[in-house]
Structures are given as C-alpha cells and as structure tokens.
FIGU-697984 format. One line per field, with one value per residue (C-alpha): residue in one letter; x, z, y. Coordinates in steps of 0.1 Angstrom, whole numbers, plus 5000, padded with zeros to 4 digits. Last residue first. Layout:
N
code <- [A,...];
xx <- [X,...];
zz <- [Z,...];
yy <- [Y,...];
! end
This chain:
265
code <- [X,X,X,X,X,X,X,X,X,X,X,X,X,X,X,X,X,X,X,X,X,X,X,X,X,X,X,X,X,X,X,X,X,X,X,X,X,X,X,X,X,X,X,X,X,X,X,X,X,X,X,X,X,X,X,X,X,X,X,X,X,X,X,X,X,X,X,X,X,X,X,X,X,X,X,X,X,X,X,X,X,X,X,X,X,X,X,X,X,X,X,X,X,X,X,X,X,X,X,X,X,X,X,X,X,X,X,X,X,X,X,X,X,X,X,X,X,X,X,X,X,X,X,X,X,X,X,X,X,X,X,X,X,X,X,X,X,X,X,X,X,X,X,X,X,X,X,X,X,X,X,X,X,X,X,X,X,X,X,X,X,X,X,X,X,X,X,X,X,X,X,X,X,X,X,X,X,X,X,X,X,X,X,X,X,X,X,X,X,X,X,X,X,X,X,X,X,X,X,X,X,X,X,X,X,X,X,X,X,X,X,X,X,X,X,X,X,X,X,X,X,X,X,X,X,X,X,X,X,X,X,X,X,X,X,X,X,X,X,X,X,X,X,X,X,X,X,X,X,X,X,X,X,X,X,X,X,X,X,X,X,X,X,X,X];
xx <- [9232,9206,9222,9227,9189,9179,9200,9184,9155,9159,9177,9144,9124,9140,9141,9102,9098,9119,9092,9052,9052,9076,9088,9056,9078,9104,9080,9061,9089,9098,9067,9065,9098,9090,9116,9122,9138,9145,9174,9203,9197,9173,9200,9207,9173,9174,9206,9192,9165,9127,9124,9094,9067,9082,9094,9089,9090,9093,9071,9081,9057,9053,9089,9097,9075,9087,9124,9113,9093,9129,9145,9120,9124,9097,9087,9065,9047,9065,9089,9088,9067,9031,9013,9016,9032,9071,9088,9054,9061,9039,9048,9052,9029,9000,8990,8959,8978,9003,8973,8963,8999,9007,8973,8985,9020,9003,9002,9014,9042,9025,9020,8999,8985,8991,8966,8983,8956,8937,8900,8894,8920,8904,8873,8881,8900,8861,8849,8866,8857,8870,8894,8917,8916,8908,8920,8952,8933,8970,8960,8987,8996,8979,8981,8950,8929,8937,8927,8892,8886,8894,8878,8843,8843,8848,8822,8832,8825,8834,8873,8873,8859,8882,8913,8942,8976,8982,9012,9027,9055,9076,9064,9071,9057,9019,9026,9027,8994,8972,8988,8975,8941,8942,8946,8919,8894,8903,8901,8918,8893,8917,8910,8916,8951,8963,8942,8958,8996,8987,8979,9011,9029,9008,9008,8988,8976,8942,8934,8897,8897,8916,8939,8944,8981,9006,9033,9058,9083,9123,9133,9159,9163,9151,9121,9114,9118,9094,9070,9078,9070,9033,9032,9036,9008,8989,8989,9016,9001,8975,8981,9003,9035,9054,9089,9097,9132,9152,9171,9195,9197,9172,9165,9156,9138,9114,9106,9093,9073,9057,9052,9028,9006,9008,8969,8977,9007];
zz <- [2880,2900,2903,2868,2865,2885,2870,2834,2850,2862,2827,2811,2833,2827,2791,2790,2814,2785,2788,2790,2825,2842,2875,2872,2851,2876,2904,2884,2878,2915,2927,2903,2911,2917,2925,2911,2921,2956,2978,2954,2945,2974,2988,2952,2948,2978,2968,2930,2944,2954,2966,2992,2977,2958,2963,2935,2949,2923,2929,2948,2974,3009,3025,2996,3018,3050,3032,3022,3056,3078,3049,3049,3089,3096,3070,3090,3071,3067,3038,3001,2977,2977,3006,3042,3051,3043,3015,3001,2987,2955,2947,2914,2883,2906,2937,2951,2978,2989,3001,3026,3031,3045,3065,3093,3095,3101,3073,3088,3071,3039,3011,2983,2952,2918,2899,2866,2841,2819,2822,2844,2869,2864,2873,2899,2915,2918,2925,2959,2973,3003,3006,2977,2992,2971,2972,2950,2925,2908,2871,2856,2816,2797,2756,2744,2745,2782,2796,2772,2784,2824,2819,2802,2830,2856,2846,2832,2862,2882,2868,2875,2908,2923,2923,2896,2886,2852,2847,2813,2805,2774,2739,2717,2689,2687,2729,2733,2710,2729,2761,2757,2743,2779,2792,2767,2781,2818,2821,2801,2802,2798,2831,2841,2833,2855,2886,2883,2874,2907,2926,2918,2928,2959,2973,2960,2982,2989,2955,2950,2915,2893,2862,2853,2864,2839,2859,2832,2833,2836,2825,2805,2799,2762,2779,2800,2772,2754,2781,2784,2745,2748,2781,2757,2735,2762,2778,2806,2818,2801,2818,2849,2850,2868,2864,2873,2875,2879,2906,2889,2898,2873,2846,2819,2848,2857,2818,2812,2845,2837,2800,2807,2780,2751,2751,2726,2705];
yy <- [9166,9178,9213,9211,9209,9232,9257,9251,9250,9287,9295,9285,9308,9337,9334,9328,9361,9385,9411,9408,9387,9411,9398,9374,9350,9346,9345,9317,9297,9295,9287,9257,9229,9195,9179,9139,9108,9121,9117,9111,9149,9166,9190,9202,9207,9235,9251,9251,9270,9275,9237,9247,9223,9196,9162,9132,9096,9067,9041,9007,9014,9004,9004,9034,9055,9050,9063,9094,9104,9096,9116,9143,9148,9172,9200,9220,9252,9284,9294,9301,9287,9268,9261,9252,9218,9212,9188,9173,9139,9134,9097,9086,9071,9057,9059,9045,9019,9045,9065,9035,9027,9062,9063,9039,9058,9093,9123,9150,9155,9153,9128,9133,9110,9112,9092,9079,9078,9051,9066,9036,9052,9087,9067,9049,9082,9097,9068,9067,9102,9108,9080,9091,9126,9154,9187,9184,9163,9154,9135,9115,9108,9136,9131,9151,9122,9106,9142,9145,9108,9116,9148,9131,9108,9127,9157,9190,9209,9179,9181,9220,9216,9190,9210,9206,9195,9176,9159,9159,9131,9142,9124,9154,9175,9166,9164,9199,9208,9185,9197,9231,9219,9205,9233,9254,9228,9229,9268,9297,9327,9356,9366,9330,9331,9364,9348,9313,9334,9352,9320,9308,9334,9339,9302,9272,9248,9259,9270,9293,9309,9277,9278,9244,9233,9220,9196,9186,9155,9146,9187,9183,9224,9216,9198,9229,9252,9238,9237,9275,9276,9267,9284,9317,9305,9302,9331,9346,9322,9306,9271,9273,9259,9235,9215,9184,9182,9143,9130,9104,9064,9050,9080,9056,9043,9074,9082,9049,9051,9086,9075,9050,9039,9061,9076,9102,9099];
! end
C-alpha cells in the first residue's frame, strides 16, 4: 500500500458536499503503541484523514497541550524514524489518508531527500513543514514534491491577497486554512472573517480547504460544517489524553471524534 497515489484527493470527493474530521495526534504519545490504536480509533470514529505530528523540542505553532504530548514523546526518544515506522504499521491495515505535520529541523536532520523517500515508503500522503514558507526555501518543497507528496501549505489571517495565490500555487492535497492567529488550542490570536478568507481561497484553487487551529469542540466544528471540507481538530485530543495519559486516555479521545464527527454530520 505504500506509495498509493493520492489518497487525500480520493478521500476529499467520496466525501464531495460533507465537512469531514481531520484528526491529530502526536507520535509516541502516550507511546507508540498507544497512538497505534488512537489512529485506530480515529478511522473507526470516521475520521476523513490523520494528521500525525513528529515529536519536536522547539514548536512555534503548537500550544501547551500539544507541546506537552511533544515533550512526553521525545523522552522516550520517538522522532521522525519511529513516526514514520508508526505510519508504516497504520497503513499495513488500512488505506486512510495520513498527513504528516512537522517543523523544518526534523526533515533536514534526516535530509530532504531521504525523508521525502522514507515518508512516501511507509505510506505518507502530504507533508505540513509548519515553519517553512514555500518561498523561503523553494527546493526544499521541490523535493518533497519530487518525492511524490502532497505539500500542505498554510493560510493565515494575515496572509495578504497578493501572497494568497503565490502559496495557493505550491499546494497540494488541501488547503490548511488557519481559523485564528496564535498557536495551537484554545483562545487568543485574530481570526478575521473566515468566511470572507474561505471563499478568496476557493477563487484560486480548486483544493479542498481544511480549517483547524481553535476548533476545540463540537460547537465550534459544527459552525464550520457546509463551510469547510475538513477541521482539523489536535489540541483537543491531546488535553483529553493528557487528563491522565496512563488511564482510560484512548477511550477519551475516541468519544471526542466521535462527537466531532456527528457534529459534522
């Protein structure tokens, strides 16, 4: 199953018309075997796609939950390689989009090319540098593109009519549509008129636009249904989980999707 050319898109239009969830989770958190049967409970849940992220010491996006599961992960040394050996083992047993979510330093430490194969190998379908502008470094994106990856790229509030088709231009797979500035979780950060935002986007691109930072609830998805194709939800998850990580924090976290996604129904 590795390599299967374009689930993201495949998955987007047998879903044509619905909002879809788009769960995250962090690698090796609680550990890996127990993320092993969160994803699985995330595709029993429905979940549309997976967003795994690769445990990392310095985020700038990520908020506390999330950067507590990164910490909790990397003491018991989960990086990119045990991630994607992660995925490698998912996608032996289904065919569910996976989404990997990272920072620059984890895929240079292991060296673009080699990631981008390593990614394509164990079954990844898109690649979200959350720190690096398509414009920034342009070889960088070549490369994952070569490598035969959806690129995810970004799109803020703040991000300016003439730079909109610029990014549009280098995505691939969907469109990350950030709800609110800030990082990760509840509150803060401006969110601007999302509609308004949405909608400019779908004038340049005929991708499927996913939004995420800030949906912590079914209220909030809700809000997003017929909106959005896809939320993606990870803050959320990762507080459930982190109210006691050893004891019943799988369950948890299932039921939360399975909210999520009856509130996208």
């Amino acid at each position: 199953m590795a390599g299967s050319p374009r689930r993201l898109s495949k998955a987007f239009a047998a879903t044509h018309g619905h909002t879809g969830l788009i769960p995250y989770l962090t690698a090796g958190y609680p550990s890996i075997e127990r993320s092993l049967d969160l994803a699985r409970g995330f595709v029993r849940a429905g979940a549309l796609a997976l967003e795994i992220g690769i445990p990392f010491s310095d985020p700038i996006a990520d908020g506390p939950d999330i950067q507590r599961a990164s910490e909790w992960a990397l003491r018991a040394k989960v990086g990119a390689r045990e991630s994607l050996d992660l995925v490698a083992t998912l996608r032996r047993e289904s065919e569910v989009p996976i989404v990997i979510m990272t920072y620059a330093n984890p895929v240079l430490r292991v060296g673009l090319d080699r990631f981008g194969k390593a990614a394509l190998a164990a079954g990844v379908d898109g690649v979200l540098v959350s720190d690096l502008p398509p414009d920034e470094s342009p070889e960088s994106w070549r490369a994952l593109d070569e490598a035969g990856l959806d690129t995810i790229v970004l799109i803020a509030p703040t991000t300016s009519d003439e730079r909109l088709p610029q990014l549009l231009a280098r995505a691939r797979g969907f469109v990350y549509c950030l709800a609110r500035t800030g990082v990760t979780g509840r509150g803060g950060g401006e969110a601007g008129a999302l509609d308004q935002r949405i909608a400019a986007i779908r004038r340049h691109t005929s991708l499927p636009v996913a939004v995420g930072f800030g949906v912590s609830s079914a209220e909030d998805a809700r809000r997003l249904r017929g909106l959005a194709d896809a939320v993606v939800v990870g803050a959320a998850f990762m507080r459930a989980i982190g109210e006691d990580p050893e004891h019943g924090a799988i369950e948890r976290a299932t039921r939360l999707a399975e909210g999520f996604v009856e509130a996208l129904a």
